[in-house]
N, CA and C of each residue as an Amber inpcrd file, in Angstrom:
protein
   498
  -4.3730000  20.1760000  -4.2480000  -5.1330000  19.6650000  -3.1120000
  -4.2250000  19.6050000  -1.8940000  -4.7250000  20.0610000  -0.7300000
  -3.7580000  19.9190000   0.6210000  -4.1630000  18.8170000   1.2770000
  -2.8620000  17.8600000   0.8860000  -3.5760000  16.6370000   1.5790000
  -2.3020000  16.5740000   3.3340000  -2.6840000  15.8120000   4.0590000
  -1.7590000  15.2180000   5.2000000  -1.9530000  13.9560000   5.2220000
  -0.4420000  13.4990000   5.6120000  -0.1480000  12.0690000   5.9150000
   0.2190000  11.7360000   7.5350000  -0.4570000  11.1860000   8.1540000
   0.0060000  10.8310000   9.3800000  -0.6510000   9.2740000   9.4260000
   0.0430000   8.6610000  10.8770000  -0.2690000   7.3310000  11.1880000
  -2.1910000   7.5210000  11.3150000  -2.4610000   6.5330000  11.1460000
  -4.3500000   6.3320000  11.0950000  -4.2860000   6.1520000  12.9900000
  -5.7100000   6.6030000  13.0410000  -6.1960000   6.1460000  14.2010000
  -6.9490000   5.2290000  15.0890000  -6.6650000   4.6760000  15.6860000
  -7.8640000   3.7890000  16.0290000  -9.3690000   4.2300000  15.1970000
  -9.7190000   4.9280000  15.2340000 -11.3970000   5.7340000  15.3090000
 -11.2820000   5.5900000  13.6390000 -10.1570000   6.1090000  12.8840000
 -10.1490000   5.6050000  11.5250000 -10.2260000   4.1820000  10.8490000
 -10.1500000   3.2340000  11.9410000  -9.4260000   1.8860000  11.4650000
 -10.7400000   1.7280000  10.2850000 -11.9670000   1.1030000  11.1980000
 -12.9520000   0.8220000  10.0490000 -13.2380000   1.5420000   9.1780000
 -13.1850000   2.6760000   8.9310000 -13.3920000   3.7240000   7.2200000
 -12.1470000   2.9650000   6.3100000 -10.7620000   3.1480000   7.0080000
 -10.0350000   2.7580000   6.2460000 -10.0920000   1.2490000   5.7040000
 -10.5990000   0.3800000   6.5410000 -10.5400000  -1.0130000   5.7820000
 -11.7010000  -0.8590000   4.7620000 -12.1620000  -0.4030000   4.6540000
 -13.7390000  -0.0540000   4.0120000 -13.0280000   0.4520000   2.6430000
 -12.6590000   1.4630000   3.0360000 -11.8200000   2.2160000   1.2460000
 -10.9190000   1.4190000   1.3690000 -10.2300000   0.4320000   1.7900000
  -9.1730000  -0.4220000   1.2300000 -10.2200000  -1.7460000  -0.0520000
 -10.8590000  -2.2140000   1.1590000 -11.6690000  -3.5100000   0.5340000
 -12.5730000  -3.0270000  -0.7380000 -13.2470000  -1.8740000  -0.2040000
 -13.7940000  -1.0920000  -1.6330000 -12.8350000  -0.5060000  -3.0570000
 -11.9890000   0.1460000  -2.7360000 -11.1960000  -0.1090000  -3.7400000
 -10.4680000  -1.4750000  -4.1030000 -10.1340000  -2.5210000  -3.8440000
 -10.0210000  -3.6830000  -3.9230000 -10.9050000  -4.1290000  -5.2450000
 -12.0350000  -4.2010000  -4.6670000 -13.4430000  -5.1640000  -5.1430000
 -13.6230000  -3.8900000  -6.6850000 -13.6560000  -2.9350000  -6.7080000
 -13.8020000  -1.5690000  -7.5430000 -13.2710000  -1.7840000  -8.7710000
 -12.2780000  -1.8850000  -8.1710000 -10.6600000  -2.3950000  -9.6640000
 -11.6240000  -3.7300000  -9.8420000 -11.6700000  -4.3800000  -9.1120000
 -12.0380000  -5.9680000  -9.6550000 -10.7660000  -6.4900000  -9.6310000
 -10.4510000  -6.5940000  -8.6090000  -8.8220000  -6.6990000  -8.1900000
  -9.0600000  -8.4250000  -7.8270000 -10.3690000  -8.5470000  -7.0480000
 -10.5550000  -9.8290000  -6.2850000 -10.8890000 -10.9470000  -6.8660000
 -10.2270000 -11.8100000  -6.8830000 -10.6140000 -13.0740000  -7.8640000
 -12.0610000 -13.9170000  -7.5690000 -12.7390000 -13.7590000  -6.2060000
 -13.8970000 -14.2370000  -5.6230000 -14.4940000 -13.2430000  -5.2640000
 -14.6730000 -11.8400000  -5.9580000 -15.3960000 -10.5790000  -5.6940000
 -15.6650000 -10.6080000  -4.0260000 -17.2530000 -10.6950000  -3.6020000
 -16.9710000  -9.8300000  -2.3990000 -16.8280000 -11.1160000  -1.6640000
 -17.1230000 -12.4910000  -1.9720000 -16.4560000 -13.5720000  -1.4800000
 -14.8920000 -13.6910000  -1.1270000 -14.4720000 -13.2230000  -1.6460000
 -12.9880000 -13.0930000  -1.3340000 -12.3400000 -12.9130000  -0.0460000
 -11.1710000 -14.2920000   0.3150000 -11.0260000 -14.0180000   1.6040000
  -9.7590000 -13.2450000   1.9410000  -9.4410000 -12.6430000   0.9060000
  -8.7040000 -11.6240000   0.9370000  -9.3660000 -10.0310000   1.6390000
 -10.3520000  -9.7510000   1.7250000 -11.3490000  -8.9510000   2.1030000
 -10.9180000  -8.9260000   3.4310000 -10.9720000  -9.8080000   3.9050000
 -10.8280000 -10.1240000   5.5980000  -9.1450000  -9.4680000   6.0730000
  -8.4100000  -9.0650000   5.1800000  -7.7390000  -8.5100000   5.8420000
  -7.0020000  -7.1180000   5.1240000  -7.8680000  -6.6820000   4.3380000
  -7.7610000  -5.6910000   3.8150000  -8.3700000  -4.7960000   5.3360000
  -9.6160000  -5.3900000   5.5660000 -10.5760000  -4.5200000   6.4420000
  -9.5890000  -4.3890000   7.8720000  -8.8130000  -5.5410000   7.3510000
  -8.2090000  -5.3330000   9.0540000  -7.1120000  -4.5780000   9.4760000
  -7.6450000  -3.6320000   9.4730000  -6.5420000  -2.2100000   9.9330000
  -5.8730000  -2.6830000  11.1050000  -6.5930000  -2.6530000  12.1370000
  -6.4420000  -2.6720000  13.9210000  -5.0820000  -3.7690000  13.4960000
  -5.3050000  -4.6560000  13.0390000  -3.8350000  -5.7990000  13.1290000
  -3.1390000  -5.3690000  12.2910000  -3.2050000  -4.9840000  11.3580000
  -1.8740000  -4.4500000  10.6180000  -1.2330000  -3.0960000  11.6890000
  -2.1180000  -2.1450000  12.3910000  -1.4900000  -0.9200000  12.7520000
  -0.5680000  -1.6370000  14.0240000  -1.1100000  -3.0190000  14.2540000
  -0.5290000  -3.2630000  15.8780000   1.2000000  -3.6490000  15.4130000
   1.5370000  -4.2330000  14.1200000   2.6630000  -4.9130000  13.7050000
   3.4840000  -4.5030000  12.5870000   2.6500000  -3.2700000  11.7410000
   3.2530000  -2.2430000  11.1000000   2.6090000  -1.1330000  10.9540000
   3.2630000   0.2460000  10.5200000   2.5400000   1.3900000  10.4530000
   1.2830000   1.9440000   9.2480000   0.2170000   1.5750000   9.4720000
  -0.6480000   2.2270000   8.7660000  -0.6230000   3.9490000   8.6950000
  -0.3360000   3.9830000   7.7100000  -0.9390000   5.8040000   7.3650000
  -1.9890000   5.9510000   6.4200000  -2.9100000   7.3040000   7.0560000
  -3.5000000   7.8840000   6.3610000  -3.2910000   8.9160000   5.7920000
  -4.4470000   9.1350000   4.5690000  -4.4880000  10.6630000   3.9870000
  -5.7060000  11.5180000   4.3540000  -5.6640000  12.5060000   4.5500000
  -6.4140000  13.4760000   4.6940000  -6.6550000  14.3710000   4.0840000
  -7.9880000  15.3800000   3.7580000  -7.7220000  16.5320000   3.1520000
  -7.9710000  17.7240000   3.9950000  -8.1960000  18.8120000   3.8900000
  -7.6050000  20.1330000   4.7020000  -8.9920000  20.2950000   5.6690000
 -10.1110000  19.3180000   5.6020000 -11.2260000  19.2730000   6.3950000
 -11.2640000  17.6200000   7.0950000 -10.2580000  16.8680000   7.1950000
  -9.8040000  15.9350000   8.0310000 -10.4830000  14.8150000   7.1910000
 -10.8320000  14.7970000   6.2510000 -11.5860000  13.7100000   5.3850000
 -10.5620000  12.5590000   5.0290000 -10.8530000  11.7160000   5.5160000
 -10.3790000  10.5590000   4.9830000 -10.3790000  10.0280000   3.4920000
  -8.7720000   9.8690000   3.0000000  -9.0330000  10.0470000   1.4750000
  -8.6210000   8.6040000   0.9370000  -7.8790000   8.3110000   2.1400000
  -6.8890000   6.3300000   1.8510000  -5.6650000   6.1720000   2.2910000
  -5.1440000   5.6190000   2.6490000  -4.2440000   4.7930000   3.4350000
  -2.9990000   3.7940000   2.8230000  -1.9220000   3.6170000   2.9730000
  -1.4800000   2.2900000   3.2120000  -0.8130000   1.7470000   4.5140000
   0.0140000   0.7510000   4.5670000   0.5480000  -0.0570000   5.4850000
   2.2230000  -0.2310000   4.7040000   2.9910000   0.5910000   5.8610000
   4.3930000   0.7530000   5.9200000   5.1310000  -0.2140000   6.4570000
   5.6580000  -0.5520000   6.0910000   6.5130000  -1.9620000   6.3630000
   7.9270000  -2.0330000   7.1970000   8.4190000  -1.9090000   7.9690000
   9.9610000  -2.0230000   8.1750000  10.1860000  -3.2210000   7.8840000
  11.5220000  -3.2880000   7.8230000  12.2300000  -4.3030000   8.1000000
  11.9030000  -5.2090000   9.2880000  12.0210000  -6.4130000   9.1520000
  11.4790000  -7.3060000   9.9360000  10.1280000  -7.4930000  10.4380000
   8.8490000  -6.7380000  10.1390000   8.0370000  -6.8750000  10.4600000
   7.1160000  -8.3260000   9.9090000   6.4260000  -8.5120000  10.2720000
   5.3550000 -10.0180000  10.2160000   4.7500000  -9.8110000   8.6850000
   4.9540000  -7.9380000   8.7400000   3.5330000  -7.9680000   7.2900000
   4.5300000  -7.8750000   5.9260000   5.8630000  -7.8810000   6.3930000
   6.1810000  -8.3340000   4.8220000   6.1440000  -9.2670000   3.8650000
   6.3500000  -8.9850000   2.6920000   5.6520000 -10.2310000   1.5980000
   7.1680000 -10.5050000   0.8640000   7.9160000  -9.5710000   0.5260000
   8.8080000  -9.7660000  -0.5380000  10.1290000  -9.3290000  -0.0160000
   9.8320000  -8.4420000   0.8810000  11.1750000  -7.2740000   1.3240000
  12.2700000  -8.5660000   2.7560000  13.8910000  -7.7830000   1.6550000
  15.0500000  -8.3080000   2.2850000  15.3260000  -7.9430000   3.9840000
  15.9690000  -8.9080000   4.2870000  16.4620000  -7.8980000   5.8700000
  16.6270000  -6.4450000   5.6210000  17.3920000  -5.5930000   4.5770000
  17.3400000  -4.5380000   4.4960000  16.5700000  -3.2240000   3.8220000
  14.9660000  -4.5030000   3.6230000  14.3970000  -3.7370000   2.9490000
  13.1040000  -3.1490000   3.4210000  12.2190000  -2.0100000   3.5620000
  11.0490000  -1.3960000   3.7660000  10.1460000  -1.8050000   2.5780000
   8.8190000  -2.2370000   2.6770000   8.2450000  -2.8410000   1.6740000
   6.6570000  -1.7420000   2.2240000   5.8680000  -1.6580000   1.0530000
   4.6440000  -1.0090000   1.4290000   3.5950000  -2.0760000   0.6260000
   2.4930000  -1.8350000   1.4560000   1.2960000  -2.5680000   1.1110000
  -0.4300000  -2.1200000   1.3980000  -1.0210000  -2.4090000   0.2680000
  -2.2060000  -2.3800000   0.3890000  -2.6180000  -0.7730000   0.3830000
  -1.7410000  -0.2130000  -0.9050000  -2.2850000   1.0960000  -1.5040000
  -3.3390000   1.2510000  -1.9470000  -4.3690000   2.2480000  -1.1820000
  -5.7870000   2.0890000  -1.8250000  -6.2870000   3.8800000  -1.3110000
  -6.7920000   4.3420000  -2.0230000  -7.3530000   5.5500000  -2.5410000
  -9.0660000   5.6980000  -2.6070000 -10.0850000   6.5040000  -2.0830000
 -11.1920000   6.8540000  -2.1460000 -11.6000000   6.8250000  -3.6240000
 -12.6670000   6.6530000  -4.3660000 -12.8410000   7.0390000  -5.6240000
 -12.9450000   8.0720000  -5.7910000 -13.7690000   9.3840000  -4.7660000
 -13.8320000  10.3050000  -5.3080000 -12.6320000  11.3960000  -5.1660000
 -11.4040000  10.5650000  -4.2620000  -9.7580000  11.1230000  -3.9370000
  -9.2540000  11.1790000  -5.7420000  -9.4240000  10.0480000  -6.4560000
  -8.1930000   9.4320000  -7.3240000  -8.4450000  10.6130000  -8.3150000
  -7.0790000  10.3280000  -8.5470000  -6.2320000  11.6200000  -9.5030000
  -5.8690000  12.6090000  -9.0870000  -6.2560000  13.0970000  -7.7450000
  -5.6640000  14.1280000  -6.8630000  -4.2970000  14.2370000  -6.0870000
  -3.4890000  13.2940000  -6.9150000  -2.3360000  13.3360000  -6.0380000
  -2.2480000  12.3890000  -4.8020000  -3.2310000  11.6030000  -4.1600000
  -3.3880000  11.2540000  -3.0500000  -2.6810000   9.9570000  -3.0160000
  -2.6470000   8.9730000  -3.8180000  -1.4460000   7.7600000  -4.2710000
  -0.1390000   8.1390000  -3.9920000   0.1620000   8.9630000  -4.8050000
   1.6500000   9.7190000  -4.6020000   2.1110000  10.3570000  -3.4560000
   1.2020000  11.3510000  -2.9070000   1.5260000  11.2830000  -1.4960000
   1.7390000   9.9400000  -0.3280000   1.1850000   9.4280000  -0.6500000
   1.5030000   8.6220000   0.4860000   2.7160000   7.2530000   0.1750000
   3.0000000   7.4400000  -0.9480000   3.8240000   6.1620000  -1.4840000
   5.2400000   7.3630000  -1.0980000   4.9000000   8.4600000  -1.3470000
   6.1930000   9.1450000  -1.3640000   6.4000000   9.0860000  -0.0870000
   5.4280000   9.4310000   1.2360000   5.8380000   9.2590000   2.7350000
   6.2380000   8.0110000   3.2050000   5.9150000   6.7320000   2.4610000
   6.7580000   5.5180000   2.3760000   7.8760000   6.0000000   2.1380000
   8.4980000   6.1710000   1.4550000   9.7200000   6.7350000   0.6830000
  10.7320000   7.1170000   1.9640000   9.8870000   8.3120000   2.1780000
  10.5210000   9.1330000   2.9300000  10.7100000   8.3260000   4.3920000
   9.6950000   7.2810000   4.7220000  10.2200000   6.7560000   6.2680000
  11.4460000   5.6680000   5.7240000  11.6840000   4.9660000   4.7670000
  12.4060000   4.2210000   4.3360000  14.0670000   4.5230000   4.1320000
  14.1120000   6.0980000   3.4300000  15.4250000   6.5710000   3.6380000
  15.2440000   6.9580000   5.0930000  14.9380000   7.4790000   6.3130000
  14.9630000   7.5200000   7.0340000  15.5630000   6.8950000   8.2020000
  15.6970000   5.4290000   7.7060000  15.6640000   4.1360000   8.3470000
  16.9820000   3.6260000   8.5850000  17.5950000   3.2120000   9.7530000
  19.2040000   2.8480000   9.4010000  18.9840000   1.6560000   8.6270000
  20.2830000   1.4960000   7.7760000  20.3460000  -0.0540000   6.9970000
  19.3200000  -0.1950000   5.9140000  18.5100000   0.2810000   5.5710000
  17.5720000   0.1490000   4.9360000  18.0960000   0.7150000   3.2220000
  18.3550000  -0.2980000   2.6410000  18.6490000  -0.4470000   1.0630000
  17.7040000   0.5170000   0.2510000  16.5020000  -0.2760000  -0.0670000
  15.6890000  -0.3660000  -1.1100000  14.1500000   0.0390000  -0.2940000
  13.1000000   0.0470000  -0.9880000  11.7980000  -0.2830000  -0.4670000
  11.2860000  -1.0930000  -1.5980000  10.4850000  -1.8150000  -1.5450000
  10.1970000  -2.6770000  -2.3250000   7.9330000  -2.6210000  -2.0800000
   7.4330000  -3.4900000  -3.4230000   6.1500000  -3.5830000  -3.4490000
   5.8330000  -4.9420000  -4.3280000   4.5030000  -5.2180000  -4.1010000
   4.0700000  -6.3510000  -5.0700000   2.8970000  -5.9280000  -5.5040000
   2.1680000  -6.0540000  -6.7980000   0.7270000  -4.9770000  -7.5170000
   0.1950000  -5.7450000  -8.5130000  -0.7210000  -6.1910000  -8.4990000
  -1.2890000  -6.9010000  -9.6310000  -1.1800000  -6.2090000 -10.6160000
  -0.9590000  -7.0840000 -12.1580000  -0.8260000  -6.8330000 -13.1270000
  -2.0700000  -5.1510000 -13.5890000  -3.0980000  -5.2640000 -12.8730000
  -4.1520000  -4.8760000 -13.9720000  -3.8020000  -3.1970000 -13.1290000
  -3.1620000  -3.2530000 -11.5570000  -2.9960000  -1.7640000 -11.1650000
  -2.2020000  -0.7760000 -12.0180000  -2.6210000  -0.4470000 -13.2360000
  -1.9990000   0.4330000 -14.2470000  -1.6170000   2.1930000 -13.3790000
  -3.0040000   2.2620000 -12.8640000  -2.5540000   3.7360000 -12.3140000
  -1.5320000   3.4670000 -11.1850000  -1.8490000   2.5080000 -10.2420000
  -0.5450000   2.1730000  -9.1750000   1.3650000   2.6340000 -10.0710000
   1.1770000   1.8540000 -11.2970000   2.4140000   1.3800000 -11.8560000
   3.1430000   2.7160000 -12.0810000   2.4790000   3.4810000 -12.6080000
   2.7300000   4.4350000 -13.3400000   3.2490000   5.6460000 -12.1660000
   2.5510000   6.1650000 -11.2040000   2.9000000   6.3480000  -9.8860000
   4.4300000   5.9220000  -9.4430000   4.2390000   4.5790000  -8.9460000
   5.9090000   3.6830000  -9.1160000   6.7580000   4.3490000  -9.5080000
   6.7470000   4.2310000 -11.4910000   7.6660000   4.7050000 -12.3330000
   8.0620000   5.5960000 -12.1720000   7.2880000   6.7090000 -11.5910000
   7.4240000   8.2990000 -12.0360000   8.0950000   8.5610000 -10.7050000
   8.1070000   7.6110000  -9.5590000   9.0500000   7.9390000  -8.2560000
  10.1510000   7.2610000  -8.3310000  10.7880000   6.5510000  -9.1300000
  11.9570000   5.8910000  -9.5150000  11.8940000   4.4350000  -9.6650000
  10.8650000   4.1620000  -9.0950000  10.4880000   2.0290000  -8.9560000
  11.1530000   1.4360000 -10.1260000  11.9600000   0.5360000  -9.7920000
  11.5820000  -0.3560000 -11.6080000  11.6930000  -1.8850000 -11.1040000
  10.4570000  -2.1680000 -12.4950000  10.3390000  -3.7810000 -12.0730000
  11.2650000  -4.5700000 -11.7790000  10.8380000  -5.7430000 -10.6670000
  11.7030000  -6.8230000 -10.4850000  11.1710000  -8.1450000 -11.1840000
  11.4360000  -8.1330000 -12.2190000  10.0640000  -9.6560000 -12.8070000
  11.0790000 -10.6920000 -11.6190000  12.4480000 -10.4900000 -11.4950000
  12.9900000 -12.0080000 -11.1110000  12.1900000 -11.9830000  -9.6720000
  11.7830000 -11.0850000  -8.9510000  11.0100000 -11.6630000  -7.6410000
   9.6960000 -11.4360000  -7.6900000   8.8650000 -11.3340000  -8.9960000
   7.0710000 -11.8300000  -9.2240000   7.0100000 -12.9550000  -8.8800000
   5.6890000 -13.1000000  -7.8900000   5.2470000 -14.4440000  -6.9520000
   4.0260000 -14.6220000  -7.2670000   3.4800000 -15.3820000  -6.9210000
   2.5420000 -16.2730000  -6.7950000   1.3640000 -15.9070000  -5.2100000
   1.3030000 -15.7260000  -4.5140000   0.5680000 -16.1740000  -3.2860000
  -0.1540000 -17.3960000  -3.0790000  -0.9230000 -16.9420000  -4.1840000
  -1.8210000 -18.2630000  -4.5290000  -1.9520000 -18.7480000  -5.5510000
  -2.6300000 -20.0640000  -6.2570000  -2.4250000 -20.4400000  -7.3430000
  -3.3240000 -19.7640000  -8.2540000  -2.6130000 -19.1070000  -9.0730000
  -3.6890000 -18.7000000 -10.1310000  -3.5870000 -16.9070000 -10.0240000
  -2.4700000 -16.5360000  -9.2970000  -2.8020000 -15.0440000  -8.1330000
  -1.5440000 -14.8610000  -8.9980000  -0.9340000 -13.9730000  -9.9240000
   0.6480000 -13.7480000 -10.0890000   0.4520000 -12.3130000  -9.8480000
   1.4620000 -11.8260000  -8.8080000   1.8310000 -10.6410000  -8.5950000
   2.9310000  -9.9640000  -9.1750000   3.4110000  -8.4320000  -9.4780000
   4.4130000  -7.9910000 -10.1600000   5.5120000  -7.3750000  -9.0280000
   6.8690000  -6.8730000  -8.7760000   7.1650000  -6.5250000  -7.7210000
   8.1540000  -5.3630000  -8.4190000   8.6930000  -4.3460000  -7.2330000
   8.9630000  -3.2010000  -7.6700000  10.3470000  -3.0170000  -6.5350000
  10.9760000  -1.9600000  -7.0640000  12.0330000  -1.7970000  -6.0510000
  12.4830000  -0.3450000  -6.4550000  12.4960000   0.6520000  -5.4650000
  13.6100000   1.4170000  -5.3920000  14.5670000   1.5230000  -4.2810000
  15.5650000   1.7780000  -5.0110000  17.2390000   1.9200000  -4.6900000
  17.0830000   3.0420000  -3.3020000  17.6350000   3.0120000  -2.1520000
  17.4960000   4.1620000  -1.3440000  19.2380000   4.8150000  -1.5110000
């Protein structure tokens, strides 16, 4: 599949929060299904693109396939990541994208802005237990678990966290 990765666009923002929150709710990721006020900022592209880099995927007819949110160092939207670390968030994929490679592309263009980066160690992630296809992805790009920095957000919420070495 010929996919492209570039930053999302304004004009993309709402599709993309849409296949974020929809894949979200899909997995059954959300502990208060579509109540969930986690929803509210999945959808919210426009503020994540203003304070870190959202990218999209595309396929060779400009179709929107899914997105995440690239992290530098120091930005507002990190969760886990050190002063020297690039962290990614809120990997989410079309249903009728998944298995096409389209995860991997874009975790790998994380990758790639992260070595890129002066100072920048590691990149790091946090994934609920039940994201099996996420994990596996991870593994197969070098990730390996950090159980000593699995958190909490909320009570009852345990997240898993990941790190590769740059």
């Amino acid at each position: 599949m010929d996919i492209s990765i570039r930053p999302a666009r304004p004009a993309q923002f709402e599709d993309l929060g849409e296949i974020t929150a929809q894949a979200y709710l899909g997995d059954g990721l959300l502990d208060f299904g579509a109540e969930d006020p986690y929803l509210e900022q999945l959808r919210a592209v426009g503020r994540r693109a203003a304070e870190a880099e959202v990218l999209v995927a595309l396929d060779a007819d400009g179709r929107l396939l899914g997105g995440v949110t690239y992290v530098a160092p120091g930005s507002p939207w990190a969760d886990i990541a050190g002063d020297d670390e690039a962290e990614f968030r809120m990997l989410a994929v079309s249903p009728e994208a998944r298995g096409r490679g389209v995860g991997e592309a874009l975790v790998r263009t994380c990758i790639e802005r992260a070595r890129a980066a002066e100072g920048v160690s590691g990149i790091v992630l946090s994934t609920a237990p039940a994201m099996l296809g996420a994990h596996r992805i991870y593994r197969r790009l070098g990730f390996v678990r950090t159980p000593e920095r699995d958190w909490c957000p909320l009570p009852g919420l345990s997240l898993l966290t990941f790190r590769l070495e740059l």
